[in-house]
PDB file as gemmi writes it, atoms N, CA and C in Angstrom:
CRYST1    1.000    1.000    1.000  90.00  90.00  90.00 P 1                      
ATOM      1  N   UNK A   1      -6.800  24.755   5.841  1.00  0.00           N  
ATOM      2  CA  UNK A   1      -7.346  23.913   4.791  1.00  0.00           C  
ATOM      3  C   UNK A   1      -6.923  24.477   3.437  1.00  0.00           C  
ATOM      4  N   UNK A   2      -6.749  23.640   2.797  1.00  0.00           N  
ATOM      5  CA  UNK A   2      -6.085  23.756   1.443  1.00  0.00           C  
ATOM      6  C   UNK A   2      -6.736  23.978  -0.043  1.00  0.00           C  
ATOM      7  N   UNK A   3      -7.212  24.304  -0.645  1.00  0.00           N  
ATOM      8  CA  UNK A   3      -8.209  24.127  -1.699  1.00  0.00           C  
ATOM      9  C   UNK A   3      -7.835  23.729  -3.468  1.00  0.00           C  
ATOM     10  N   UNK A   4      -7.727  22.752  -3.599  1.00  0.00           N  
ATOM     11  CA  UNK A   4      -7.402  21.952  -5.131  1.00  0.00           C  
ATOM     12  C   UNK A   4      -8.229  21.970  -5.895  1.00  0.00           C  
ATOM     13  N   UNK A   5      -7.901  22.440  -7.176  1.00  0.00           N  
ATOM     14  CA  UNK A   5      -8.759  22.475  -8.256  1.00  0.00           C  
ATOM     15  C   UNK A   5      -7.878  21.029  -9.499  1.00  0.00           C  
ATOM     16  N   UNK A   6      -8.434  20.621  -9.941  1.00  0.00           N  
ATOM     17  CA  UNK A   6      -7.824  19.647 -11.104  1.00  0.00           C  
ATOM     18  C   UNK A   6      -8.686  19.055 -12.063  1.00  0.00           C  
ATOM     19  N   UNK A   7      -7.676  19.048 -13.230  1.00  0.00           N  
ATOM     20  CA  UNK A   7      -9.057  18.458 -14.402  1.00  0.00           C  
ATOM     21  C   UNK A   7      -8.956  16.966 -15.188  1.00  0.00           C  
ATOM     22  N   UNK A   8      -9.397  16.360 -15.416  1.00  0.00           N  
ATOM     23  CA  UNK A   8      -8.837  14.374 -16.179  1.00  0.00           C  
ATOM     24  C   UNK A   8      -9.646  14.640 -17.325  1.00  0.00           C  
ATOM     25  N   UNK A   9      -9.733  13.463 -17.696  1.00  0.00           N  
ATOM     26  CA  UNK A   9     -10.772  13.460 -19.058  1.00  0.00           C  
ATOM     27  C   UNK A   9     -11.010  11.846 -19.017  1.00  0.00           C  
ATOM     28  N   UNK A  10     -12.504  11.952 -19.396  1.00  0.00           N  
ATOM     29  CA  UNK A  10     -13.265  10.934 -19.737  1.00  0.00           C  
ATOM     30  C   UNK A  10     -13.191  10.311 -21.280  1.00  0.00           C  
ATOM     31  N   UNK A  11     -13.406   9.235 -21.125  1.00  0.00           N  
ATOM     32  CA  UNK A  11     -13.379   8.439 -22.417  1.00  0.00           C  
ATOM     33  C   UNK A  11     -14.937   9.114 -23.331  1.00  0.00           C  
ATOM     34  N   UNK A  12     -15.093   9.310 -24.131  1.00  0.00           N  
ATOM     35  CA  UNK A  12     -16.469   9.167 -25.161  1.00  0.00           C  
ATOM     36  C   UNK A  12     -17.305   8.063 -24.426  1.00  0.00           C  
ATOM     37  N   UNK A  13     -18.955   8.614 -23.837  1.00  0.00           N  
ATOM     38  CA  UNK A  13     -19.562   7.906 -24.127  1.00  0.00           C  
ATOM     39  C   UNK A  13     -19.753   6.795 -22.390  1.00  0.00           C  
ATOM     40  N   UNK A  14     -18.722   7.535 -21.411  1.00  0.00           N  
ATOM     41  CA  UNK A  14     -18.722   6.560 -19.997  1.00  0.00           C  
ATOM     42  C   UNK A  14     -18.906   7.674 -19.192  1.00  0.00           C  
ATOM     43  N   UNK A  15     -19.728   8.666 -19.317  1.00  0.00           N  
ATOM     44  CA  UNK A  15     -19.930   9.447 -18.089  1.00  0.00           C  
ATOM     45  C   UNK A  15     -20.868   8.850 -17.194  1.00  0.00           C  
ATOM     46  N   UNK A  16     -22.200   8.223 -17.947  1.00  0.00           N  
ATOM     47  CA  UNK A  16     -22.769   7.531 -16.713  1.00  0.00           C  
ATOM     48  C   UNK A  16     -22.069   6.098 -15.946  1.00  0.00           C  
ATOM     49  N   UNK A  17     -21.235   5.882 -16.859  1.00  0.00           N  
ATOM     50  CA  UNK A  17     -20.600   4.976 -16.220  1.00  0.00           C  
ATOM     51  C   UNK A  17     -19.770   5.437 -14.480  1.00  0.00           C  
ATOM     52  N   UNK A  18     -19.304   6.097 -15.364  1.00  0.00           N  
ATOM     53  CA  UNK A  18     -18.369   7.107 -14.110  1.00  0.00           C  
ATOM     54  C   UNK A  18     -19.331   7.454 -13.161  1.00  0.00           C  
ATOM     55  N   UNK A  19     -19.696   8.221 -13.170  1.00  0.00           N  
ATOM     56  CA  UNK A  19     -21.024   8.604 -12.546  1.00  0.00           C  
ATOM     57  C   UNK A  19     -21.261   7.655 -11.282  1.00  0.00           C  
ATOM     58  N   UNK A  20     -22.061   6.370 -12.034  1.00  0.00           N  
ATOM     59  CA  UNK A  20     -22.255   5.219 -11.180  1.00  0.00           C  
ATOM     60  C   UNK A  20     -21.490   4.875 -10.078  1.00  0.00           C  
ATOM     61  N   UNK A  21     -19.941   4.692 -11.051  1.00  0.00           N  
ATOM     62  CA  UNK A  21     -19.446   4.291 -10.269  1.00  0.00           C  
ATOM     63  C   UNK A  21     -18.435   5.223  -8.998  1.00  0.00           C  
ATOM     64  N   UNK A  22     -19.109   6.382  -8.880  1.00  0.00           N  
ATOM     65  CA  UNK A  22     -18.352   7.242  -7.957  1.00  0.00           C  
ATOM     66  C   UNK A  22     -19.566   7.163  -7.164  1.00  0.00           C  
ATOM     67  N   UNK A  23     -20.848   7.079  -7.395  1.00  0.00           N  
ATOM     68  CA  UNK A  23     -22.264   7.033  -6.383  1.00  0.00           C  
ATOM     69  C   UNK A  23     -22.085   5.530  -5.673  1.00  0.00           C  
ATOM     70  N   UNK A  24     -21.512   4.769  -5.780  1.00  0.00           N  
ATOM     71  CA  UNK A  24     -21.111   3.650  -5.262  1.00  0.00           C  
ATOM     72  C   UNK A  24     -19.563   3.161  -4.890  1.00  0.00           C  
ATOM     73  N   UNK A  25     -19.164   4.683  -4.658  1.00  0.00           N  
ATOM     74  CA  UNK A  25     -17.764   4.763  -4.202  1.00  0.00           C  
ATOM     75  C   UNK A  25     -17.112   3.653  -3.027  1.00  0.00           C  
ATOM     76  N   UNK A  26     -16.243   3.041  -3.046  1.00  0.00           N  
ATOM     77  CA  UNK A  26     -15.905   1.880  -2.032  1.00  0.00           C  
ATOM     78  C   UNK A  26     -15.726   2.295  -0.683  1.00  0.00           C  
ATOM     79  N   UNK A  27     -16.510   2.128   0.612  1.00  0.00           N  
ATOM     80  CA  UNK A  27     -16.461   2.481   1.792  1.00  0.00           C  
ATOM     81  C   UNK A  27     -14.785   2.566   2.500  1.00  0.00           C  
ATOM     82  N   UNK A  28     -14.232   1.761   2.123  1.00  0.00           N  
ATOM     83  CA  UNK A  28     -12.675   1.916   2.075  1.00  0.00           C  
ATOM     84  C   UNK A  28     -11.778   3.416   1.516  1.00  0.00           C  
ATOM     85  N   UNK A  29     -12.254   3.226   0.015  1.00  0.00           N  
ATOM     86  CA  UNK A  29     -12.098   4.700  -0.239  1.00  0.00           C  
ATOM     87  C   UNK A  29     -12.309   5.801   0.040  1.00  0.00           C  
ATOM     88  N   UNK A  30     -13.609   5.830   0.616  1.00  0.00           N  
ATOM     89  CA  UNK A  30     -13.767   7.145   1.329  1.00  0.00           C  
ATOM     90  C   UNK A  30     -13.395   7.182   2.831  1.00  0.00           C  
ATOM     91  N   UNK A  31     -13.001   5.985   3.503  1.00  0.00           N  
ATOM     92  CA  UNK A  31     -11.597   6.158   4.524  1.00  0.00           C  
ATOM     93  C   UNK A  31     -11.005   6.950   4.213  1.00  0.00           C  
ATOM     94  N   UNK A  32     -10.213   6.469   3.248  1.00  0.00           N  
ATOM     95  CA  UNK A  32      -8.918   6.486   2.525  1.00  0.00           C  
ATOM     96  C   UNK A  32      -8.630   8.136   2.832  1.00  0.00           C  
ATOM     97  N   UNK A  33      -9.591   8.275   1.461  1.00  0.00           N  
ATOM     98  CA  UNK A  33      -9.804  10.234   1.876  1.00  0.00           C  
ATOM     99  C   UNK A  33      -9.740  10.905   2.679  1.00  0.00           C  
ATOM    100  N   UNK A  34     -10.431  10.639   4.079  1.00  0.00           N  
ATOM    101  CA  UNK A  34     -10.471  11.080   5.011  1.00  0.00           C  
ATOM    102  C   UNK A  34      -9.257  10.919   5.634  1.00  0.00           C  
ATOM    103  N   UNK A  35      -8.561   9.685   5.816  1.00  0.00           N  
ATOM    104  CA  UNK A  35      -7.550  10.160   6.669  1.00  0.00           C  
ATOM    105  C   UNK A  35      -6.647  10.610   6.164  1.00  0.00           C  
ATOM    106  N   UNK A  36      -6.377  10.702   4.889  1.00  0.00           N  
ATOM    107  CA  UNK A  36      -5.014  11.528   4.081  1.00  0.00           C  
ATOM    108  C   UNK A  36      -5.440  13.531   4.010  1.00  0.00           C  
ATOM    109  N   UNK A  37      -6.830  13.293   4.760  1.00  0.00           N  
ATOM    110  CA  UNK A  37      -6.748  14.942   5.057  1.00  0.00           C  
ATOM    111  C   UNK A  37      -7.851  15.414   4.116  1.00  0.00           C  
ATOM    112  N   UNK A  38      -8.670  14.649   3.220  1.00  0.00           N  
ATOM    113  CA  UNK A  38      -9.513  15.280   2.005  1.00  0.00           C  
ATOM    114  C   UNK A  38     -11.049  15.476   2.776  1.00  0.00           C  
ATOM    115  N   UNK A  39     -11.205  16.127   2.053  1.00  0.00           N  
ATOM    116  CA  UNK A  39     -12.724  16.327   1.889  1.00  0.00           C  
ATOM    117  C   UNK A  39     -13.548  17.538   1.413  1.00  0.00           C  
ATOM    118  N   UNK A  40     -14.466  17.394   1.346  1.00  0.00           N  
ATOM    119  CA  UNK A  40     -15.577  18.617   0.382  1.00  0.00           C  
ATOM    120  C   UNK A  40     -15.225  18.325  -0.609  1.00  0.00           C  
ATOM    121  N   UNK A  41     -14.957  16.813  -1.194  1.00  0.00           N  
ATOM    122  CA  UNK A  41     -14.656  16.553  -2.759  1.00  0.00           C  
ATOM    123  C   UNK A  41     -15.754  16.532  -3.859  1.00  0.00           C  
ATOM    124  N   UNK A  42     -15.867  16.940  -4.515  1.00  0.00           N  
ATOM    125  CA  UNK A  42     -16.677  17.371  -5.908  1.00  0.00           C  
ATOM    126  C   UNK A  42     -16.068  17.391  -7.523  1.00  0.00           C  
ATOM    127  N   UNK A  43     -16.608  16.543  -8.176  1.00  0.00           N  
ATOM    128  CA  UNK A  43     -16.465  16.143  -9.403  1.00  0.00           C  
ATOM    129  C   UNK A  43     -17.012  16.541 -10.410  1.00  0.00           C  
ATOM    130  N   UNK A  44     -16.641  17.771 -11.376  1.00  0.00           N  
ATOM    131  CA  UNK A  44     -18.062  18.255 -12.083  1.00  0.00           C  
ATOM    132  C   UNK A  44     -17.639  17.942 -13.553  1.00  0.00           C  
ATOM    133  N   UNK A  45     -18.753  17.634 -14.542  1.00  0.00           N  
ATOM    134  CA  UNK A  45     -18.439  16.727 -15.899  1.00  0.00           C  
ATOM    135  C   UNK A  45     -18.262  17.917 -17.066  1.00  0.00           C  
ATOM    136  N   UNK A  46     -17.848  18.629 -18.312  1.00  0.00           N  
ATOM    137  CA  UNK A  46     -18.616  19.072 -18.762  1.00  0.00           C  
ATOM    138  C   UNK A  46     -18.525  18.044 -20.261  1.00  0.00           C  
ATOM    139  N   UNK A  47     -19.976  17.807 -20.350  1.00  0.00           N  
ATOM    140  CA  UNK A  47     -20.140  17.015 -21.251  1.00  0.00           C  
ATOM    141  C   UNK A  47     -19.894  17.210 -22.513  1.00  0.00           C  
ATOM    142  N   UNK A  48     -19.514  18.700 -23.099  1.00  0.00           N  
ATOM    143  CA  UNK A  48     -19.541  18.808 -24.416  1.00  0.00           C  
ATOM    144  C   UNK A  48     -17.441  18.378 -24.982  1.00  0.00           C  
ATOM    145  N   UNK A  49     -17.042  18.594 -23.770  1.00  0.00           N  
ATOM    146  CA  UNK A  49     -15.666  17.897 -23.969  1.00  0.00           C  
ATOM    147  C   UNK A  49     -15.144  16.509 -23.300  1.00  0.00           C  
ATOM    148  N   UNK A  50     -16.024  16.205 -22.178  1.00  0.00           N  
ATOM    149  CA  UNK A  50     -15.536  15.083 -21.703  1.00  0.00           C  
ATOM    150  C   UNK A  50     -14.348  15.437 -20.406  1.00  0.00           C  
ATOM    151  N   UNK A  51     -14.632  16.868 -20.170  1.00  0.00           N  
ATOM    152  CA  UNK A  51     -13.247  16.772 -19.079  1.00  0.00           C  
ATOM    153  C   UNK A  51     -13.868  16.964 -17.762  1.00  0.00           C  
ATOM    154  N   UNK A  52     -13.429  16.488 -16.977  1.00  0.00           N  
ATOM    155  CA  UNK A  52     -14.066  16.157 -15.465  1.00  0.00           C  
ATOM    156  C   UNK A  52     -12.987  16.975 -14.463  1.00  0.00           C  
ATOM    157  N   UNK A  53     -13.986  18.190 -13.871  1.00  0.00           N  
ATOM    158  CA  UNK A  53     -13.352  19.053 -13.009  1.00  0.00           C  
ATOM    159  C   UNK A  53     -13.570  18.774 -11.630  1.00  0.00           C  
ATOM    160  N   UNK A  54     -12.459  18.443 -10.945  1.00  0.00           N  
ATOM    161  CA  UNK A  54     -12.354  18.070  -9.515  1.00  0.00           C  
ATOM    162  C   UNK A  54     -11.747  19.473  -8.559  1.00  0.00           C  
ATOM    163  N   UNK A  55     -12.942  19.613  -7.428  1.00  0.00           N  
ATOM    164  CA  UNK A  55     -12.420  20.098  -6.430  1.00  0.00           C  
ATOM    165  C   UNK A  55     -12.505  19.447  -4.864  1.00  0.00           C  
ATOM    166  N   UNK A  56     -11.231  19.317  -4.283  1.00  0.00           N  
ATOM    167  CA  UNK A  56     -11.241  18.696  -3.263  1.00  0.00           C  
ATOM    168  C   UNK A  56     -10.368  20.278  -1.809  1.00  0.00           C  
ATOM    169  N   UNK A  57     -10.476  19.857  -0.510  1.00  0.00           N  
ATOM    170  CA  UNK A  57      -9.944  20.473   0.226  1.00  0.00           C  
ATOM    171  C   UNK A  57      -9.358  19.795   1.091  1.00  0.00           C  
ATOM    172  N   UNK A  58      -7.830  19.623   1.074  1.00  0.00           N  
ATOM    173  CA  UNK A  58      -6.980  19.137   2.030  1.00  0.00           C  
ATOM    174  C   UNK A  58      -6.437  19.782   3.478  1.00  0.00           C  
ATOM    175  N   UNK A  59      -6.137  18.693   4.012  1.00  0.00           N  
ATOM    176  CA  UNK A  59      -5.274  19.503   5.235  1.00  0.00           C  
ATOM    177  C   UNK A  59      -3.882  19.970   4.991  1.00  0.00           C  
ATOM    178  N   UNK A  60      -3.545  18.800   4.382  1.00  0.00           N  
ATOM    179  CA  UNK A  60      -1.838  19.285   3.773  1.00  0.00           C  
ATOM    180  C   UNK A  60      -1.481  18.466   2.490  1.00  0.00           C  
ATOM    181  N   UNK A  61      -0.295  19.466   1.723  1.00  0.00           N  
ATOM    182  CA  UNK A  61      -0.269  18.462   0.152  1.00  0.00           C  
ATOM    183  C   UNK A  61       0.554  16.926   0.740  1.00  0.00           C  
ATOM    184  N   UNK A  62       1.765  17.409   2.162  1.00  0.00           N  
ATOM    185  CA  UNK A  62       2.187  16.186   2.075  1.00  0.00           C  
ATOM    186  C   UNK A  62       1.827  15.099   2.702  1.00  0.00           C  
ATOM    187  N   UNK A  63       0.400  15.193   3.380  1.00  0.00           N  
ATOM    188  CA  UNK A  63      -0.564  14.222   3.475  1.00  0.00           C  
ATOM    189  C   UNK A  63      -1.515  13.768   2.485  1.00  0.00           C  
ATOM    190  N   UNK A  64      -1.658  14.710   2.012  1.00  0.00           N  
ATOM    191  CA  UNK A  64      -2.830  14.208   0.588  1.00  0.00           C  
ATOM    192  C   UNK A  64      -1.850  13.416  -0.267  1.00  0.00           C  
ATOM    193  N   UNK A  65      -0.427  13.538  -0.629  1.00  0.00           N  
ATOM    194  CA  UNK A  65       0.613  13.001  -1.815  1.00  0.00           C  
ATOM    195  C   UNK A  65       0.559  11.434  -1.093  1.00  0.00           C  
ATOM    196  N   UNK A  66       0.184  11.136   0.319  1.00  0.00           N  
ATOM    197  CA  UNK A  66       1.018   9.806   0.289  1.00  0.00           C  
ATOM    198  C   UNK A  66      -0.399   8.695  -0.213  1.00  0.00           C  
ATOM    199  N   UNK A  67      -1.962   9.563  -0.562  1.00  0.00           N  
ATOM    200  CA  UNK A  67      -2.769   8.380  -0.412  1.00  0.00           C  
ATOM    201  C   UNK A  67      -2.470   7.943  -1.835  1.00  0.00           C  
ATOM    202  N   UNK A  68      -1.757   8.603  -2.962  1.00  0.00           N  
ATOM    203  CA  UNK A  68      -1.730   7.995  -3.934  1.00  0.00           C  
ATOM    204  C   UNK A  68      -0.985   6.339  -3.950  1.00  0.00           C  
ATOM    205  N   UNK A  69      -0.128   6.276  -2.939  1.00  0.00           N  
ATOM    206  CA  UNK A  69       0.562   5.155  -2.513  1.00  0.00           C  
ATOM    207  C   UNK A  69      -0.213   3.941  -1.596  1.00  0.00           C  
ATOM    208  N   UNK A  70      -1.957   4.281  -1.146  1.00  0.00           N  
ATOM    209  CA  UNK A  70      -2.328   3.078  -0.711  1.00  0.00           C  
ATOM    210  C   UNK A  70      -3.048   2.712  -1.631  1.00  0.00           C  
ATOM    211  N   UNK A  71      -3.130   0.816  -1.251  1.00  0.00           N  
ATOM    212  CA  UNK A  71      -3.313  -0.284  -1.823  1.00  0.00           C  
ATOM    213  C   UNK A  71      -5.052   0.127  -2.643  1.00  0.00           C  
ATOM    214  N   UNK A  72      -5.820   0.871  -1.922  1.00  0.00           N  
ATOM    215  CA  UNK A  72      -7.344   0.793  -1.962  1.00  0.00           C  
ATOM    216  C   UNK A  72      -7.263   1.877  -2.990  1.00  0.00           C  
ATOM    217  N   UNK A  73      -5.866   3.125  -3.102  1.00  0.00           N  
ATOM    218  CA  UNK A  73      -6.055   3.653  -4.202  1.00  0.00           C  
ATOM    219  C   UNK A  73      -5.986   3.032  -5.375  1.00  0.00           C  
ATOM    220  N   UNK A  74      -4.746   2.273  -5.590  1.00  0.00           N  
ATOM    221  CA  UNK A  74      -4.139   1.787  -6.677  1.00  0.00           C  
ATOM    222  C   UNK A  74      -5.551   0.592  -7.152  1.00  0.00           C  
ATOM    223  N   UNK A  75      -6.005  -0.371  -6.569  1.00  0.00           N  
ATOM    224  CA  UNK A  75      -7.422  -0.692  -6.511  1.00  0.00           C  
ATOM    225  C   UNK A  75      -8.172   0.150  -7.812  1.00  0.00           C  
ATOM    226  N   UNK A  76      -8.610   1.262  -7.438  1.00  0.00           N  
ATOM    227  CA  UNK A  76      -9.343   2.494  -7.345  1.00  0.00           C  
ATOM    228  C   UNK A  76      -9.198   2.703  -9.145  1.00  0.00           C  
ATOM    229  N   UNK A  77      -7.678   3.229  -8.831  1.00  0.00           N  
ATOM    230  CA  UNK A  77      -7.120   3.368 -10.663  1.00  0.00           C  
ATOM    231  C   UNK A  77      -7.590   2.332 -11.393  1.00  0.00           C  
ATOM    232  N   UNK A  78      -7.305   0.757 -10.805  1.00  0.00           N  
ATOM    233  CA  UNK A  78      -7.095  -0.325 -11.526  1.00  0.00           C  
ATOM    234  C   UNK A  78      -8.565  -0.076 -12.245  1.00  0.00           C  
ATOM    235  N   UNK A  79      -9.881   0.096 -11.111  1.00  0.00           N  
ATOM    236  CA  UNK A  79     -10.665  -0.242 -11.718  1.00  0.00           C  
ATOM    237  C   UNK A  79     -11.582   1.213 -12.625  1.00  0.00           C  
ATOM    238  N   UNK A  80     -10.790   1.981 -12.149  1.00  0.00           N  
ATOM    239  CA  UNK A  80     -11.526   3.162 -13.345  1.00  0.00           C  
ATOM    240  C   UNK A  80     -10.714   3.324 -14.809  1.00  0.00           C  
ATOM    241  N   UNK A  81      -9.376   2.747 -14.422  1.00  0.00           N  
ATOM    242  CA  UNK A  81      -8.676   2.832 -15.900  1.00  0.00           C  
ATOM    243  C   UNK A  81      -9.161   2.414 -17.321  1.00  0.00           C  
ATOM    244  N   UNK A  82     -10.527   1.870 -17.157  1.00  0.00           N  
ATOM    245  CA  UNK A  82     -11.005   1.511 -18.469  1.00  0.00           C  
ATOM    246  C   UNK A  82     -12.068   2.727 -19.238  1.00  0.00           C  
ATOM    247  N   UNK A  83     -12.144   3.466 -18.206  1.00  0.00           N  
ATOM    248  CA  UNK A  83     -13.241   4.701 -19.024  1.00  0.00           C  
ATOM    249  C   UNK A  83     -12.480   5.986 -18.640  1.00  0.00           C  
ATOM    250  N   UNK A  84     -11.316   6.125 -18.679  1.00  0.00           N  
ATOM    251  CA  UNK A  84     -10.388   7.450 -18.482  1.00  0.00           C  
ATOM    252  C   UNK A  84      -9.615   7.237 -18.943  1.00  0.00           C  
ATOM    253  N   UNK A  85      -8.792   8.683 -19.023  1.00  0.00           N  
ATOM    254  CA  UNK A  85      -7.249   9.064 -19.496  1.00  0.00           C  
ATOM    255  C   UNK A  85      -6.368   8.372 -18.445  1.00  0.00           C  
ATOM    256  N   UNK A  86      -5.665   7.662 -18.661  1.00  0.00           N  
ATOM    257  CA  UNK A  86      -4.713   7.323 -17.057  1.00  0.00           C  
ATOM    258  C   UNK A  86      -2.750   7.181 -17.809  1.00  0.00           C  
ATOM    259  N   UNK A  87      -2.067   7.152 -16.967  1.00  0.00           N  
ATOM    260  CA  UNK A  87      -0.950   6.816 -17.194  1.00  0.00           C  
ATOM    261  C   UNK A  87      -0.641   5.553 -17.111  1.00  0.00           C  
ATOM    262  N   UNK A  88       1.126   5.092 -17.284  1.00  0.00           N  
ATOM    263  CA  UNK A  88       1.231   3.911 -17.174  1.00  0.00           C  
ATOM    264  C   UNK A  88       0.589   2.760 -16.401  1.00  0.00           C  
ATOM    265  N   UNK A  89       0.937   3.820 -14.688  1.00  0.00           N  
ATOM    266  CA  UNK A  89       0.135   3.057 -13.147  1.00  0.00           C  
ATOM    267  C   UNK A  89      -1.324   2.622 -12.990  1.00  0.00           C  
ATOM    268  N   UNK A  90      -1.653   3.486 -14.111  1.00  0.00           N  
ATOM    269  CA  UNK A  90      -3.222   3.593 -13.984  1.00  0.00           C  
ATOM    270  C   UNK A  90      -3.780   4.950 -13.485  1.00  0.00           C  
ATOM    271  N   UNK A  91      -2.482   5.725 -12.727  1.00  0.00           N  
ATOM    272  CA  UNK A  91      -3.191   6.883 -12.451  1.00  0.00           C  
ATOM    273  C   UNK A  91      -4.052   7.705 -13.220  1.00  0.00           C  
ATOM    274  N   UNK A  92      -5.173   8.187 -12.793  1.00  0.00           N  
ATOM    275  CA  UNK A  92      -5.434   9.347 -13.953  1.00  0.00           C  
ATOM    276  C   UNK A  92      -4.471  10.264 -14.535  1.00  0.00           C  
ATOM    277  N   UNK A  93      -4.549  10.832 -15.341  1.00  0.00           N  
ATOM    278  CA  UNK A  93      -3.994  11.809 -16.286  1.00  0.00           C  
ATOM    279  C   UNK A  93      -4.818  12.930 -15.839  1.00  0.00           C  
ATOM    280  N   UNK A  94      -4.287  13.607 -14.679  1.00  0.00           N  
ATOM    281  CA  UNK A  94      -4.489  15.151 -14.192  1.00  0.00           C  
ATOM    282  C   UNK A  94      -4.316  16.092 -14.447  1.00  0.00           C  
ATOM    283  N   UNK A  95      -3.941  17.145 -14.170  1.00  0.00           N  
ATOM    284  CA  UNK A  95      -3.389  18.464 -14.253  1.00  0.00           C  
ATOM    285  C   UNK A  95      -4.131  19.266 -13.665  1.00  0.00           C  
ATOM    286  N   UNK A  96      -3.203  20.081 -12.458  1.00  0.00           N  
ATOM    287  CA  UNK A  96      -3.583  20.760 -11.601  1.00  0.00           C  
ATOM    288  C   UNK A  96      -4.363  22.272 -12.299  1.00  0.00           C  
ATOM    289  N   UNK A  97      -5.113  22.775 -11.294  1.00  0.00           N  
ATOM    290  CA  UNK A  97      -5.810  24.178 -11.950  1.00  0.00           C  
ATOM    291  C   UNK A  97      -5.301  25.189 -11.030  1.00  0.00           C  
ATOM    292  N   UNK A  98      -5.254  26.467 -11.313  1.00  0.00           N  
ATOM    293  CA  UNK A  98      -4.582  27.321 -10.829  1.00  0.00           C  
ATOM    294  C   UNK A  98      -5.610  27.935 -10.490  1.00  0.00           C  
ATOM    295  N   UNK A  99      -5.707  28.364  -8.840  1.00  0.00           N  
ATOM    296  CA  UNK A  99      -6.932  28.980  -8.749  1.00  0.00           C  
ATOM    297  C   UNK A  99      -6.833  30.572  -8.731  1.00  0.00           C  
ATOM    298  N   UNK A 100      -7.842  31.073  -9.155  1.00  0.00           N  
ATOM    299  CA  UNK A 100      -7.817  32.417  -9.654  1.00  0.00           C  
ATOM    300  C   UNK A 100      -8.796  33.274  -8.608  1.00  0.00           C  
ATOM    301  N   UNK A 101      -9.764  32.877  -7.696  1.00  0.00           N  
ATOM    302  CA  UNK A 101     -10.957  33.478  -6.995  1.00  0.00           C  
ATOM    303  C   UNK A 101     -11.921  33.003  -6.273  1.00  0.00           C  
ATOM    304  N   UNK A 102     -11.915  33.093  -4.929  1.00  0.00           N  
ATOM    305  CA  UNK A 102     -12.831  32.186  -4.232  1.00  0.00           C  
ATOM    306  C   UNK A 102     -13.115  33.406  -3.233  1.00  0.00           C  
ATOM    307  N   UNK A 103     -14.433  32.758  -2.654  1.00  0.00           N  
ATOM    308  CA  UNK A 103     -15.662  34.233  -1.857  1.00  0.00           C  
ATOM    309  C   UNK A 103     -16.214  32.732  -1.294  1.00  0.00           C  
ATOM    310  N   UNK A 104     -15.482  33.007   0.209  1.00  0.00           N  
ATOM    311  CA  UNK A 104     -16.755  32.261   1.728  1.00  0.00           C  
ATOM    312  C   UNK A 104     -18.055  33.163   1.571  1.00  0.00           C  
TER     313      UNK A 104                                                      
END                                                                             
């Protein structure tokens, strides 16, 4: 198992938005996750900047790389792209974290 750290950023002012709408995550999507290998995913906010720290644990990167390519993701972007950083696709605007220390 693999362990990913990554950080996006929130718009001013839509964290409960976000929020919401990850507590009502699409039953599809969390397929999705699962079979591209994810899980133990966790989203943490810090509010005084707006940047949203994700940790997820994969089975492999080149299973986790292809869910960016299903339909329920792109979905996913479409509909969070209005209260985030995203790129052209809609993807979020990521950047990986380098992990420095972890204790089972």
């Amino acid at each position: 198992m693999l362990r990913k750290g990554f950080k996006m950023h929130l718009y001013p002012g839509m964290a409960q938005e976000y929020e919401m709408r990850h507590n009502m995550l699409w039953p599809e999507m969390k397929e999705m996750i699962h079979e591209h290998g994810g899980k133990n995913y966790s989203i943490f906010l810090d509010e005084e900047t707006n940047v949203l720290y994700g940790y997820l644990e994969i089975e492999s990167e080149e299973k986790w790389s292809k869910s960016a390519d299903t339909s329920i993701n792109r979905k996913w972007w479409d509909y969070m792209a209005d209260i985030m950083e995203t790129n052209e696709d809609n993807s979020p605007v990521s950047t990986d974290l380098m992990p420095v220390f972890h204790l089972d």
